[in-house]
N, C-alpha and C positions, 0 to 999 in steps of 0.2 A: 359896543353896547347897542348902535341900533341893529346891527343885523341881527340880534336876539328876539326882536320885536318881529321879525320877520319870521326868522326859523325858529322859535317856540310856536307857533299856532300851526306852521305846518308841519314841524315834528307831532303833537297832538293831534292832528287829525290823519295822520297816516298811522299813528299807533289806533288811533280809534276802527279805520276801516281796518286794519289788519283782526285786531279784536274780533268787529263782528264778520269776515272773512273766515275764523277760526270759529265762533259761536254757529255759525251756519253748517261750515264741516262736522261739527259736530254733530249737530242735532236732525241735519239729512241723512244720516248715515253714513259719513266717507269712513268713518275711521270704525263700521261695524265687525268686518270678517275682514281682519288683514292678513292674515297666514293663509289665505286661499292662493293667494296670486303663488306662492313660497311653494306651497304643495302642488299646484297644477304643473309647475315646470317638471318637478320630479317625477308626476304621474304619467306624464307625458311619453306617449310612444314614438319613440321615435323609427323603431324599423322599420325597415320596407321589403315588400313581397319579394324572395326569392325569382331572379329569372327561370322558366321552363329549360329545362336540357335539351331541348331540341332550337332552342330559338339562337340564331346565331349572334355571335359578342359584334360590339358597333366597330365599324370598320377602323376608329382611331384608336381602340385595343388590341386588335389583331396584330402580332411581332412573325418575323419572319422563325424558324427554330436554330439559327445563330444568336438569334438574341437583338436583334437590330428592328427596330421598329420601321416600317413600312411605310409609303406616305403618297 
């Protein structure tokens, strides 16, 4: 019974800052455009510039024409 004297006031005051931790999210904005983060990954380019034909492959892809990698 007495540890209730203890952990009810601090159960009560962590519901209270979480409260206005959420009251503040709120009303800053956090919770305005959430499907953006959702759609930029999708939007998201991810290819990269084909190499020139002329420019030669990096020496750790170059195979021998047995098929044996080189080193």
């Amino acid at each position: 019974m007495e540890a209730l004297y203890l952990l009810l006031p601090i159960s009560l005051v962590f519901v209270l800052l979480i409260g206005a931790a959420f009251w503040w999210a709120i009303f800053s904005g956090q919770f305005d455009n959430t499907d953006e983060a959702a759609r930029s990954i999708l939007q998201d380019d991810d290819s990269t510039a084909p190499r020139p034909a002329d420019e030669p492959k990096p020496q750790s892809q170059v195979s021998d024409p047995s098929g044996a990698r080189k080193e």
